[in-house]
Each structure stands twice: as structure tokens, then as C-alpha cells.
N, C-alpha and C positions, 0 to 999 in steps of 0.2 A: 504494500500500500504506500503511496504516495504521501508524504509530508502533508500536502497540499489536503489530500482527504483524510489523513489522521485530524487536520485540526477542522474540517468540514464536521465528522465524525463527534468530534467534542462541541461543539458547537450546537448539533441538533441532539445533544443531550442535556444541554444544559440551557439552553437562549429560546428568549421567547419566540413563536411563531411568525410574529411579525412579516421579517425579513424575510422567509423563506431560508432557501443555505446558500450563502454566495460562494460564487465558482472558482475564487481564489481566495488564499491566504497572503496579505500581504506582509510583507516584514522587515524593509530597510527601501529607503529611497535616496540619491541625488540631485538635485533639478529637477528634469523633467520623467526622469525614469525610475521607476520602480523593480523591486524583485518582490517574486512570491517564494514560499518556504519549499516547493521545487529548486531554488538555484534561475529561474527563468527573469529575465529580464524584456519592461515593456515600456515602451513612449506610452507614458500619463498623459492622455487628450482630455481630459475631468477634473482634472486637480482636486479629487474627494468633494467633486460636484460646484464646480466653482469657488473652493474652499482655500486652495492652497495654491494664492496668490503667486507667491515667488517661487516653487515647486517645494520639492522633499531637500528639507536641512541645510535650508540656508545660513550662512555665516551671521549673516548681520538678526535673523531671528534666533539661531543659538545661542548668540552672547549676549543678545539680550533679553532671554528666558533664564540662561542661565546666574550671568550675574542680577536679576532680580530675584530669586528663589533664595540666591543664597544672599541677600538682606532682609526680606520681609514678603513671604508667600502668601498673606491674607490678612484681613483686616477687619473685613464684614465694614458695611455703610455706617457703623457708630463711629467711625473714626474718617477722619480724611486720608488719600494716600495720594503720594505724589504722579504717580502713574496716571492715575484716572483723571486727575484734575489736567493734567498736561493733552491725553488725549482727547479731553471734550473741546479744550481751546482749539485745538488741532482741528478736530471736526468742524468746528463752526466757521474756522477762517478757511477750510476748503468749499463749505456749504454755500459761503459768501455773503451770510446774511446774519449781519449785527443783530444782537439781541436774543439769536436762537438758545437754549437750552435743549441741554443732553439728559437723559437717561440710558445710563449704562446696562447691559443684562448679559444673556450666555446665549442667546441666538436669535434665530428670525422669529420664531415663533411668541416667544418673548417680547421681542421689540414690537412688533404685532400688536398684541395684547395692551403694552404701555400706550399705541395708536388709540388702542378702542375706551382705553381710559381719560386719554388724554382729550379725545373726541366729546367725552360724552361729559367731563369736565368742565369741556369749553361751552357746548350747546347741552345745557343741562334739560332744555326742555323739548330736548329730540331724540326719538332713540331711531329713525330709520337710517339705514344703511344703502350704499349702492355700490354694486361690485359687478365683474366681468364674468361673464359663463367663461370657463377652461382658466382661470386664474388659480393661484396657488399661495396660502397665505401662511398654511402653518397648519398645526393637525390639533394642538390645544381647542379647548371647546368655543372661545372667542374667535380666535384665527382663523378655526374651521368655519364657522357660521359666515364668515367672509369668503371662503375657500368657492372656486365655481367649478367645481366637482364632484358632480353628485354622491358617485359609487360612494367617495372618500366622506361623505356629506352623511348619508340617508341612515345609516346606523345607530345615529350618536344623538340628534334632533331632537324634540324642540332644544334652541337657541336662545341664548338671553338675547339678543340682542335682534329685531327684523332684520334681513337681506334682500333687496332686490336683486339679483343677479341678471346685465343685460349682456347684447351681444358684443364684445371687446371690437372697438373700431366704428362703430354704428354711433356718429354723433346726433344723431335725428331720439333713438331709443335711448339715450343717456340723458336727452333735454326732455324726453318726456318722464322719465324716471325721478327726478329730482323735482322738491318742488317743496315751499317753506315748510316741513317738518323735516326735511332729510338733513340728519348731522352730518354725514361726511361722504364722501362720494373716495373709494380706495379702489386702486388701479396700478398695477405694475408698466413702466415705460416700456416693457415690451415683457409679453406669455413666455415664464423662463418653462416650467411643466409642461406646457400646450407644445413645445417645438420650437422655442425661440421666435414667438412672432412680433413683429412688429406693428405698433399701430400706422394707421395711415397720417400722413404730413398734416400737420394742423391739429390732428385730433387732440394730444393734450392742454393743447394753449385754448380749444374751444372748451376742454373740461373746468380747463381754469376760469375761463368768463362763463358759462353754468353756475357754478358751485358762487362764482361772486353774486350772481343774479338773483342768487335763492338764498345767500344766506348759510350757505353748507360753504364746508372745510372740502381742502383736496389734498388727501394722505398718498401717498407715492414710494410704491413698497419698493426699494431697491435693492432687496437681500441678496439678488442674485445679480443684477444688474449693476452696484456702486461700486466703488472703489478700483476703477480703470479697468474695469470687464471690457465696456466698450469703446474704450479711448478717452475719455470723459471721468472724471472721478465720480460725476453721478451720471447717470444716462437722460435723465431728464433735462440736467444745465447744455445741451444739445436744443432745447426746445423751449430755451430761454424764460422758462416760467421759475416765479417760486412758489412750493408744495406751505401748505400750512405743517404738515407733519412727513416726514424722512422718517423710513424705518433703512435700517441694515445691519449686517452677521455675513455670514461663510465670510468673503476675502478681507474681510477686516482684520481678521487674528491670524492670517496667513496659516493656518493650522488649528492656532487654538482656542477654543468654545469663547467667542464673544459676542452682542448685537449693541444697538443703538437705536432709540428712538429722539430725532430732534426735533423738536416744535418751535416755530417761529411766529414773529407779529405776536398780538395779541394770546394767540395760545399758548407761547412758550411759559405763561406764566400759569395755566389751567390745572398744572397738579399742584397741589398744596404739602403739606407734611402731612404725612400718616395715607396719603391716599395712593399709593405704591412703594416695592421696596423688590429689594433680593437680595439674598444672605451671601450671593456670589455675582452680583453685577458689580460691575468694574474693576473686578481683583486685578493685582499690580501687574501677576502675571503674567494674565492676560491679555494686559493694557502693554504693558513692555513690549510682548509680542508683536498689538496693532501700530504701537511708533516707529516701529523698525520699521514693518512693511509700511508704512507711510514715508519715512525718509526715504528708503530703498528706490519706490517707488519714482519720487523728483531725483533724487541724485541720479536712479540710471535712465531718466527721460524716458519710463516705461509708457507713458500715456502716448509718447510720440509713436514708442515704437508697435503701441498697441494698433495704433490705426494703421501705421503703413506696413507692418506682416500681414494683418487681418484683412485688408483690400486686396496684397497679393494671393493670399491665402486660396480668398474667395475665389479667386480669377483659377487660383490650379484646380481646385474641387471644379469647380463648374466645366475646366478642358476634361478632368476625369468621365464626364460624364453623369452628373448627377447636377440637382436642384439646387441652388443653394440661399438661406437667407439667415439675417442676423444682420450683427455690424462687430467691427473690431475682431476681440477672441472669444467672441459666442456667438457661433455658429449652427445652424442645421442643415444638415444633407437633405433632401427631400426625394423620398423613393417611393416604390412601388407599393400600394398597399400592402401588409401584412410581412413586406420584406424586413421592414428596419431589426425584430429582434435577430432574425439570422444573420442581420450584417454584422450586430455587436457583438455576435459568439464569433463569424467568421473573423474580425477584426482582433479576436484576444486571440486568435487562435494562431494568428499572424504578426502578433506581438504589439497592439495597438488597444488602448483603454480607451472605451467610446461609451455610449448611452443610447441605445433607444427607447426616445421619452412616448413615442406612443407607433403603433403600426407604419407609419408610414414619417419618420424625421428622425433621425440621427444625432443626437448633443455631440457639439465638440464647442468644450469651456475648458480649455488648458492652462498652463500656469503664465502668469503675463510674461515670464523670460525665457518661452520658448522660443527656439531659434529658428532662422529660416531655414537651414538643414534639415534639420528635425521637423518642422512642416511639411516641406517638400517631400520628407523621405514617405511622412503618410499621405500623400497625393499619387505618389508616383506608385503605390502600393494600391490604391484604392479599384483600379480596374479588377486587378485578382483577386480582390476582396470580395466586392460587387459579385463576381463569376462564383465564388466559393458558396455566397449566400446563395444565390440562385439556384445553386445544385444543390444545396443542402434541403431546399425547399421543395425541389420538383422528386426528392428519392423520402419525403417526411422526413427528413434527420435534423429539424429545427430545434432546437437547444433555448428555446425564451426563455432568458432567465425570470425568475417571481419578483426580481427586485426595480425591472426596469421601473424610471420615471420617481418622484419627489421623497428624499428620506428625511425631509425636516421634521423633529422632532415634534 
């Protein structure tokens, strides 16, 4: 038996059902590549799903997780630490907007949640909500109630809070949806679960004159979208608006467990003392971790170099032969119905770490310091890949994995 299935094996003895059993064990990385407990080596095109910003064990995140542990590893919110205050400043002078306030937490789903309080803080005498069918906000019972996916939805119901969910992109059904009781109108800059999609040109700055017209807030979930995913430290300052409320997590901690919820104008001042908390938001060490990848980030002019690999990028996928949409380093392939999960098995199979987020789109969110080599090497692969999935398809030997598509807690 295999390494690899010894620790499978431990795994569905002990872990909850969830997940299903993931098809590898992973256990040391560099940059952009990883090993599983086979000895196999793979180009990370997921960085642990948009997560791991600058890839596996980077220099300037090692030393600074490690010389922050070995000062002061926790603190809990009764005390101030210098970490967290340092990154909020940070945050707000990249957000661009004086005045904003931070709340610290351990992920998207988190930060989420701090939205729907912060939301309902601000407009006390509102509780409707308006979100996107196929959006993705978090699986907590708040985040979900915003979440526009049913499967993930219909189990766990009723919700504290109403949801409209409308069609992402459809300006006409977003101005009929909103109207003076809606508190917040919450929208990702672009469907990271759905396939990477993008809204149409205009659509957010029209969400922004909606939400001013009525009276409603406009929350802009960028958990998967901020922190130079798509060359932009937020993907929305592309669309020259500002959000009442910024959520974000994964590429923030370049690895490790952090989020952010920012409120600006007016609202930043909507939570008061005692009306949120967490006994692990903003720990040092996890805050150390997000400054590094923030310096890292301007010192190695990652945002520049996110857009101009990410244009060529597109341009190789698409000679490959395939769909392609997104912007910067988040990408979706677009293929043949029902194809995409045999492309992500033929793709690990050929030594490439992919996503398919649903039958037909293919994630590739890799770490912002991937190289053009290492792009090109899975471009110029992608034809055999393609061919591999195909015939995997047409003899049944399809391998879906149970885990494709959104693991926010």
C-alpha cells in the first residue's frame, strides 16, 4: 500500500464525512510545487484554493511566523497586540478609504458573518437581504442564508436573516429586488464557486447607485477575489466604487487561518463593544503572517506581475484549445459538459493541481509568484490532458472527486 492510501486509510477512520477522502496526501511544498507522501511532485495551480498567496514556505512568511511565535503567540482581544493593530492600518490604507474600521477573524466565513452584523447594526430597522443565485459566502448558518446555492442551502433552513437571491449580472432583477427595507445588497466582484465568472461592465457601479437609491448598504465579498488575485488588491477598486463593507481570508494569511471584515462611511462605526468578538481574531501570528505577504507583495510588484502573466496566460489556454474567463491569476477553463471533473483527475495525474468547480469550468487560482515557465509548462500540457479526460470519459473510468468546488468552513 501506498503512503498516499495508508494516510487516505487513517483518514476515513477517523474524519468526519464531510470531505469525502481526498486523493492525495500532501506533505512539504516550495513555491509553486508541492509533494504528496508518495515522493510525487506537482505545479500547485490552487494555492489551497486561492489561499496560499506567495506559494509553499516562503522566506519572508517563515520568519515572520517564526520570529513572532517565539515572542508572543496569542493574546485573545482583552489585550492589544502589535500585529493586529499594524495590519488593520495596512488594510485600510490599501482599501483607500479614511475612516474605514477593521475587524479581525480566522476566515471568510467569519468575516461574512461580522458583514451581517455589521449590516444589521447599521440599518437596525431592516432585516432583508439581496444576494446572487450560484454565489458563495460561507457555510456558517449566517453566510449560508446569503450563500446562492441551494443543495448547500436547503438542509440547514429556516435562516435568521430573509435572502432574496437574484440572477448574478441581471441589473434590471437586482433594481427590482431592492427597495426601502433591504439592508444590504452582498455580491462577490466576480462567482469564485460558480467558475470564476465575471459580472458584466457597469454592473457593480449600477449596484452601487441601487443600494444609494434605497437606502441599502453594498457588502463586496472578496475572500477569494482580494489581495492581488486579480491584479488589483481588491477586484472591485477595478470598478472604481466604494463597498460600505469588504469582507476577506484565504490570500490574506498566505497560509495561515485569517479574515477581515472592513466597514467604511458611516458604518465603520455600526458595531459597538460587546456586539462581536473572537477569542482568535487577529492573533499576532497570524497577523505577522498577513504583513509579510502584504510587503512581499509591493516589494516584488506582484500586482504588476499578476496582470501581465495572467493576460499571457489566458492567451496560451485559449491556443490550447479551451474557453477561457476570469482576469489576472483566477482563471476558468470552460469545457464540455460533464468533462471538467475528469480533466482535474487527468490533470493530477499528469502532475498539475486544478479544480473542477462545477461540470463544465476548471479553477486555476495559483500562487501570485508563479512563473511564466511554470504557466506555460501547464499550457503546453493541457492538449494531452484534454485527450486523457476525454478517454477517461468515453471507457467510464471518470474519477470525480466528492470534494470538487467550495471548502470554506
Amino acid at each position: 500500500m501506498s503512503s498516499n492510501a495508508k494516510w487516505q486509510d487513517r483518514w476515513d477512520a477517523v474524519m468526519a464525512r464531510n470531505y469525502g477522502t481526498p486523493p492525495l496526501a500532501l506533505v512539504s511544498g516550495s513555491g509553486c510545487r508541492v509533494q504528496d507522501a508518495d515522493g510525487r511532485e506537482y505545479l500547485d495551480l490552487l494555492a489551497g484554493i486561492a489561499v496560499n498567496a506567495l506559494g509553499h514556505a516562503h522566506p519572508a512568511v517563515v520568519a515572520a511566523v517564526s520570529e513572532q511565535v517565539g515572542r508572543i503567540a496569542h493574546t485573545s482581544n482583552l489585550y492589544v497586540n502589535e500585529r493586529a493593530v499594524e495590519l488593520a492600518e495596512r488594510l485600510v490604507r490599501i482599501l483607500g478609504v479614511d475612516g474605514t474600521r477593521v475587524f479581525l477573524c480566522n476566515d471568510g466565513t467569519t468575516a461574512n458573518e461580522a458583514a451581517v452584523k455589521t449590516v444589521l447594526r447599521a440599518r437596525p430597522s431592516r432585516r432583508r437581504f439581496v444576494a446572487a443565485e450560484h454565489s458563495f459566502h460561507g457555510r456558517s448558518l449566517g453566510a449560508l442564508a446569503l450563500t446562492g446555492k441551494e443543495a448547500a442551502r436547503a438542509p440547514f433552513g429556516p435562516f435568521g436573516i430573509e435572502v432574496t437571491h437574484i440572477p448574478y449580472g441581471d441589473a434590471d432583477a437586482l433594481a427590482a429586488a431592492v427597495d426601502d427595507q433591504t439592508a444590504a445588497v452582498v455580491l462577490e466582484p466576480t462567482l469564485g464557486e460558480a467558475g470564476v465568472v465575471p459580472p458584466p461592465d457597469g454592473y457593480l457601479q449600477t449596484a452601487r447607485a441601487i443600494c444609494d437609491a434605497n437606502g441599502a448598504l453594498l457588502v463586496i465579498d472578496e475572500i477569494q477575489s482580494g489581495i492581488g488575485r486579480t491584479g488589483a488588491w481588491f477586484a472591485h477598486q477595478r470598478d472604481g466604487i466604494v463597498p460600505d463593507v469588504v469582507t476577506l481570508a484565504k490570500g490574506l494569511g498566505g497560509g495561515l487561518p485569517i479574515g477581515a471584515c472592513l466597514a467604511t462611511g458611516t458604518t465603520a462605526d455600526a458595531l459597538q463593544k460587546g456586539d462581536h468578538g473572537s477569542t482568535f481574531g487577529g492573533n499576532p501570528v497570524a497577523c505577522a503572517a498577513a504583513l509579510a505577504v502584504l510587503d512581499t507583495i509591493e516589494k516584488e510588484h506582484l500586482l504588476d506581475h499578476v496582470v501581465d502573466l495572467g493576460s499571457r496566460w489566458s492567451q496560451q489556454l485559449t491556443n490550447a484549445g479551451v474557453g477561457v474567463r476570469g482576469r489576472g491569476l483566477w482563471l476558468a477553463l470552460l469545457v464540455a459538459d460533464g468533462l471538467a471533473p475528469a480533466i482535474e483527475t487527468a490533470a493530477r495525474d499528469a502532475g498539475f493541481l486544478v479544480n473542477a468547480t462545477g461540470p463544465d469550468a476548471v479553477r486555476l487560482a495559483p500562487p501570485l509568484v508563479l512563473t511564466e515557465a511554470e504557466a506555460t509548462s501547464f499550457a503546453d500540457a493541457l492538449p494531452s490532458i484534454l485527450d486523457a479526460a476525454a478517454g477517461a470519459i468515453s471507457v467510464g473510468g471518470v474519477n470525480a472527486d466528492a470534494n470538487s468546488g467550495g471548502t470554506r468552513p
